[in-house]
C-alpha positions as CSV (number, residue, x, y, z in Angstrom):
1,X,26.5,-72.6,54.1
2,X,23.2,-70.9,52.8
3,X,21.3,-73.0,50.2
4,X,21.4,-71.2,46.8
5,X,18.7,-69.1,45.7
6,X,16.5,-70.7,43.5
7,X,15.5,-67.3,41.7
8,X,19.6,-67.4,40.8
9,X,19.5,-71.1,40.2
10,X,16.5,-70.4,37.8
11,X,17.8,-68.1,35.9
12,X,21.5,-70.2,35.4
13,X,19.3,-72.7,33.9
14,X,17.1,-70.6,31.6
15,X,19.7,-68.4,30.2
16,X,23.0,-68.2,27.7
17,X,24.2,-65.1,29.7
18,X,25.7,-64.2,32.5
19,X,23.7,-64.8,36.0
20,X,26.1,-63.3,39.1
21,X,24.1,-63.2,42.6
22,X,24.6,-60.3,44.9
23,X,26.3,-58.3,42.5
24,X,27.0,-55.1,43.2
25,X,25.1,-52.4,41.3
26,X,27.6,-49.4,41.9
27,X,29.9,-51.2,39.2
28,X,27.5,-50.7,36.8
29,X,26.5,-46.6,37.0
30,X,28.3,-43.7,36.3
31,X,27.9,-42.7,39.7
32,X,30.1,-45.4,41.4
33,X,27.8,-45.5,43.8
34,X,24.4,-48.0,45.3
35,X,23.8,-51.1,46.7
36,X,23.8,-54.9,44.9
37,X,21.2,-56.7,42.6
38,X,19.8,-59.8,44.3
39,X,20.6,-61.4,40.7
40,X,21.9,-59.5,37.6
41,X,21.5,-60.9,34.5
42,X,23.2,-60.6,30.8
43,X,20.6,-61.4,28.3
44,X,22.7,-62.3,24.7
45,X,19.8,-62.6,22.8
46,X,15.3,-62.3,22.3
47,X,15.5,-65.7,23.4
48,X,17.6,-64.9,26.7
49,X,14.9,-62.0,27.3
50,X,12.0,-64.4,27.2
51,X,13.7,-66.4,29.4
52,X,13.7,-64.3,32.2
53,X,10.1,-62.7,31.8
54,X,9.1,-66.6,32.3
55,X,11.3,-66.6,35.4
56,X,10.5,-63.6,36.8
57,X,6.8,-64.0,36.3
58,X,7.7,-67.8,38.2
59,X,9.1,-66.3,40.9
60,X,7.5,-63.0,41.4
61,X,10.5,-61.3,41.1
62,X,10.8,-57.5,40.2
63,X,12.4,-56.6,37.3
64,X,15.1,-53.5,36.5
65,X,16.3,-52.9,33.1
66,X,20.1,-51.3,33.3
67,X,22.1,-49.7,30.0
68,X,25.2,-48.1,30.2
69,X,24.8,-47.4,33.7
70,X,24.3,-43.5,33.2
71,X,21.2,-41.6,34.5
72,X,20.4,-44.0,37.2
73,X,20.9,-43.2,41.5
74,X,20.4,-46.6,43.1
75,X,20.0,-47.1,46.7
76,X,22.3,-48.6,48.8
77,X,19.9,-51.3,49.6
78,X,19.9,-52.1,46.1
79,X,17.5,-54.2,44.0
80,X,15.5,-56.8,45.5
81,X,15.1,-58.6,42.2
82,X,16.3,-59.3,39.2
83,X,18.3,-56.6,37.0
84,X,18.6,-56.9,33.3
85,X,21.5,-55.9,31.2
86,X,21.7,-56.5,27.5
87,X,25.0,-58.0,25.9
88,X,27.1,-58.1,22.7
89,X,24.4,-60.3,21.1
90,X,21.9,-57.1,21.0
91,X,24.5,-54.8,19.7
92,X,25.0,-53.7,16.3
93,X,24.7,-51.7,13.4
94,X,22.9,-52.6,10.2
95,X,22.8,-50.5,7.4
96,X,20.2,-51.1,4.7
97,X,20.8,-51.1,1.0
98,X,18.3,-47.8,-0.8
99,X,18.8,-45.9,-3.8
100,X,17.6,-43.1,-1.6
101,X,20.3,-40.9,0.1
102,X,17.7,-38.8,2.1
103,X,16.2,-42.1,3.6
104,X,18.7,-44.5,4.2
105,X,17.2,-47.1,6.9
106,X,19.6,-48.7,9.8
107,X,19.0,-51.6,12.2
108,X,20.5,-50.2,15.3
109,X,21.2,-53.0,18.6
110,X,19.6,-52.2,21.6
111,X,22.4,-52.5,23.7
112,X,24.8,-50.7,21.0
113,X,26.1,-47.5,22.7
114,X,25.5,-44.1,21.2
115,X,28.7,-42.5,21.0
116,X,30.6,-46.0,19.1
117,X,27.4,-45.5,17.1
118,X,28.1,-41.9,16.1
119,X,31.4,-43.4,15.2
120,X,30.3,-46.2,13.3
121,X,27.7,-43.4,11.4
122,X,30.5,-40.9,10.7
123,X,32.4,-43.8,8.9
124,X,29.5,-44.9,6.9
125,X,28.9,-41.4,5.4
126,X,25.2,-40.9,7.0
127,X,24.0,-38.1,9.1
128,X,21.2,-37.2,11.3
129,X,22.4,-39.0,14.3
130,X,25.9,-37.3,15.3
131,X,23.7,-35.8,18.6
132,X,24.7,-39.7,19.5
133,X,28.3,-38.5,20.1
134,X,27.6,-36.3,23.6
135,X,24.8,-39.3,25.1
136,X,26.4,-41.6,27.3
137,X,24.2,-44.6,27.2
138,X,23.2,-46.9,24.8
139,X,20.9,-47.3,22.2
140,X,18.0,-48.6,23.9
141,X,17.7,-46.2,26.9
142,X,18.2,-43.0,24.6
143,X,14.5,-44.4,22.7
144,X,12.9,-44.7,25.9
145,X,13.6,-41.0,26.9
146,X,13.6,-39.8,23.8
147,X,17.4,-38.5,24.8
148,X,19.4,-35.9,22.7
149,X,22.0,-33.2,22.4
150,X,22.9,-30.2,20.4
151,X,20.0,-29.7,18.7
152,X,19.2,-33.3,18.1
153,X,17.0,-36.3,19.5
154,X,15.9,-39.3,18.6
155,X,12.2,-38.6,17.9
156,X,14.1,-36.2,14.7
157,X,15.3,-39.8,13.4
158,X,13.4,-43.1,15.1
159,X,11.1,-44.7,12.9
160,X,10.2,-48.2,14.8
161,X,11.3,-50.2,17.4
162,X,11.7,-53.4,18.5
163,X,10.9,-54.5,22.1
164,X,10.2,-57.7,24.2
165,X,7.5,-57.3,26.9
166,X,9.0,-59.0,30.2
167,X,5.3,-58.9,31.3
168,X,4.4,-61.8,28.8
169,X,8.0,-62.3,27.1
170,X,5.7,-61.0,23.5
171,X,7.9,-60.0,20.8
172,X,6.6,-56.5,19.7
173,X,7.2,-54.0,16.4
174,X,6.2,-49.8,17.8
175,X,6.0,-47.5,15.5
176,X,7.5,-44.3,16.5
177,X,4.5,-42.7,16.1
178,X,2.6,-44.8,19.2
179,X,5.3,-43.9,21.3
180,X,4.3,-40.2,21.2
181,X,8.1,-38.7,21.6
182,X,8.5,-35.4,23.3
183,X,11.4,-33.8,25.2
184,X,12.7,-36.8,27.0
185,X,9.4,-39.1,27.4
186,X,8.2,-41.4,25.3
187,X,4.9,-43.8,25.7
188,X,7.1,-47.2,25.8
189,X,5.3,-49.3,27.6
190,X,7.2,-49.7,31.1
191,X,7.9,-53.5,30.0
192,X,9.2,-53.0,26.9
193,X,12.8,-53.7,26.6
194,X,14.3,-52.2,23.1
195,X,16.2,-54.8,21.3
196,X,16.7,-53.0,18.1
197,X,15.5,-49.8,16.3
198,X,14.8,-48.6,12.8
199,X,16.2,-45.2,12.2
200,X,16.0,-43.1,8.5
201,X,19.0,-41.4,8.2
202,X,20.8,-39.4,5.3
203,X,24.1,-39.7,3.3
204,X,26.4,-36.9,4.4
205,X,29.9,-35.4,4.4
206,X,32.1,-37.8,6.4
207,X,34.5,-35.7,6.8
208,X,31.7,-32.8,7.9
209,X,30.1,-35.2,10.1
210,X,33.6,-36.1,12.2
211,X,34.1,-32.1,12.6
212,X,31.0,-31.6,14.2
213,X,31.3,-34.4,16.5
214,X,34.6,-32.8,17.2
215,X,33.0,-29.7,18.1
216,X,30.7,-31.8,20.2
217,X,33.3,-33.4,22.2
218,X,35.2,-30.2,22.9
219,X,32.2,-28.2,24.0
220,X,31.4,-30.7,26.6
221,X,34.6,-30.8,27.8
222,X,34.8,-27.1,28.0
223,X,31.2,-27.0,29.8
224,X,30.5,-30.4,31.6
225,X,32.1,-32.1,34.7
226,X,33.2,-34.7,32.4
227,X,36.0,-36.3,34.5
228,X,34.5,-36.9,37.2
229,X,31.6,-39.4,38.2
230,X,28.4,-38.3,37.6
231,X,25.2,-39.2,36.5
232,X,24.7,-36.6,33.7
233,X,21.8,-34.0,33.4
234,X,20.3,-34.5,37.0
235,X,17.0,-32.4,36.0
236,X,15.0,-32.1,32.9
237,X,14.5,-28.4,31.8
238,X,11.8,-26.9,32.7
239,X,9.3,-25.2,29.6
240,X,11.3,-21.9,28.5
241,X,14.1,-22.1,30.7
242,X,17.4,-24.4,31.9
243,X,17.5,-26.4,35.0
244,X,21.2,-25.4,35.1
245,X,20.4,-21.5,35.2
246,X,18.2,-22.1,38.1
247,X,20.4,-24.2,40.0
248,X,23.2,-21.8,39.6
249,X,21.4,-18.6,39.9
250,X,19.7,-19.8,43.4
251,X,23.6,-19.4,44.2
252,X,23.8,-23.8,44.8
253,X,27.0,-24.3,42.9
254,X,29.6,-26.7,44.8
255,X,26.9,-27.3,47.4
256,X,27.4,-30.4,49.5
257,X,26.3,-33.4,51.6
258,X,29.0,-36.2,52.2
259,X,31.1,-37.0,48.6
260,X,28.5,-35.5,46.8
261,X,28.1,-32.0,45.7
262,X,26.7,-29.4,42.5
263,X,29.7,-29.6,40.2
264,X,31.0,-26.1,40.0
265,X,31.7,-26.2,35.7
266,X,27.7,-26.8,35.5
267,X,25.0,-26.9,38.0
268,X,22.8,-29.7,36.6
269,X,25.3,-31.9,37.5
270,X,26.2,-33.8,40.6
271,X,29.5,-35.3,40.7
272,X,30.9,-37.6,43.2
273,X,34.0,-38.5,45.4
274,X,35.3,-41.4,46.5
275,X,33.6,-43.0,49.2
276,X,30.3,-41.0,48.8
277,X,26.9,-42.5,49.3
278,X,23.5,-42.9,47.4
279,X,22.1,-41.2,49.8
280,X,24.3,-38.0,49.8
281,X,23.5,-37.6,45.8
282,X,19.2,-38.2,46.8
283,X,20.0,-35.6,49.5
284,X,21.4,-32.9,47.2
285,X,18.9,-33.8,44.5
286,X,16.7,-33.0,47.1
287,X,17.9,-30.0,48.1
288,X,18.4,-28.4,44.9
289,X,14.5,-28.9,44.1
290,X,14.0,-27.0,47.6
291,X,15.7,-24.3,47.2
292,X,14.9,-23.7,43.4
293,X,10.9,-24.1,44.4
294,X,11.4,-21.6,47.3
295,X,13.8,-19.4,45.2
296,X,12.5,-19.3,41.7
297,X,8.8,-21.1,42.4
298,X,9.8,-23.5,40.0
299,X,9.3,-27.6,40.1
300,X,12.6,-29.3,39.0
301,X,11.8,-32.8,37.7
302,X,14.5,-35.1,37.8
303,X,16.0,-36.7,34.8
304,X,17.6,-39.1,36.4
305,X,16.0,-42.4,37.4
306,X,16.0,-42.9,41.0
307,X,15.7,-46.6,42.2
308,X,14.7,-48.2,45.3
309,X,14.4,-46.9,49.1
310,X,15.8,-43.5,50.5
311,X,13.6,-43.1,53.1
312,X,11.0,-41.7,54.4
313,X,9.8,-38.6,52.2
314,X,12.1,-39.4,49.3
């Protein structure tokens, strides 16, 4: 029998969560596919999160923060460290009492996901945030690139956030002004994880509110790949034009390598099949950026986060 590992062992003892060794990342994505986490971690709470910047800076272990699993192509090596996920004790939605209906503040959990939070909005009457409704992760990922839909984002509604700094394990208040927000970037410090945000929203229509989220839901069922795995929008859009147009017009539709392949219903996504790789997804990202480069003599630059080793060149 192999002794434990004491990175595991040190992180059982430090934390309220969760702590699985060896667990296997693919789980955990909307892509079904990649390799395991040497540990993955639930953190329940700030004090959880502390916890394991001590540990990780003990043990000089690398550090990946995971959401709802979406945007992310993991290797099938994995993560040779410790992954972070945030759990029902970061969740939540707070709203604050005002006597103004145009600025009504809400404490919003990092780990909450955006479309139960559009729900939870629509119910409370308050607008600004339906865009929440069409993004499949969760609260804290969608402030650290700045993600949005339908003519919405969260720069149009984030006022601060709140982050620990696994560097140190510092409890921090950004304003959304530091964090500089344009189309999907923001200046979060790469060690911030977001355990709650301050957004200003505004009283609204409930009843307006649940038909345009309708209307949200139906387009992206009429235009996205949405029953089958992917990882969303593969490529951000380049200045002036769509990722998707160039994909599709450099005739790369239903292209293929192993279970992967450019869904057909929209080009900037890559959906997969049973028993399909990491690598076959890297190697149609890949191929894509090629071909639109030589084709158009435009740089795609992906959206999606790509973690850990595909080789050389990748």
């Amino acid at each position: 029998m192999s002794a434990p590992d004491p990175l595991v062992a040190a992180l059982t003892d430090a934390v309220e969560g969760e702590v699985r060794a060896g667990a296997p990342l693919s789980e955990r994505t909307t892509l079904k596919v990649g390799g395991p986490a040497r540990a993955l971690v639930r953190a329940e709470s700030i004090a959880d999160l502390q916890a394991i910047a001590g540990v990780c800076r003990d043990h000089d272990a690398a550090w990946l923060v995971l959401g709802r699993g979406s945007n992310l192509l993991i290797a099938v090596a994995g993560w040779d460290g410790v992954v972070i996920t945030l759990g029902k004790g970061l969740r939540g939605v707070e709203v604050q009492p005002g006597d103004d209906p145009a600025d009504r503040r809400v404490t919003l959990g990092g780990a909450e996901p955006m479309p139960v939070l559009a729900n939870a909005l629509e119910r409370e009457g308050l607008g600004g945030m339906a865009f929440a409704v069409a993004i499949p992760g969760a609260v804290g990922g969608a402030v650290r690139m700045n993600a949005g839909a339908h003519g919405g984002e969260m720069a149009d509604v984030l006022v601060a956030v709140d982050v620990v700094r696994l560097t140190t394990g510092a409890v921090e208040r950004i304003a959304a002004a530091d964090l500089h927000m344009a189309y999907r970037r923001t200046d979060l410090p790469p060690d911030a994880v977001v355990t709650a945000a301050e957004v200003s929203l505004s009283e609204a229509d409930a009843d307006v509110l649940a038909a345009d989220m309708a209307e949200m839901r139906q387009w992206r069922r009429d235009h996205q790949p949405i029953n089958s795995p992917s990882c969303g929008s593969v490529f951000t859009n380049p200045p002036g034009d769509s990722a998707g147009r160039l994909i599709d017009t450099a005739d790369l539709k239903g292209h293929r390598v192993g279970g992967a392949r450019i869904s057909a219903v929209h080009a900037n996504f890559i959906t997969v099949e049973p028993g399909a790789r990491a690598a076959d997804v890297h190697a149609v990202i890949r191929h894509a950026q090629q071909e639109v480069e030589r084709i158009h003599g435009v740089v795609l630059h992906p959206e999606v986060v790509i973690v850990g080793d595909f080789g050389e060149g990748a």
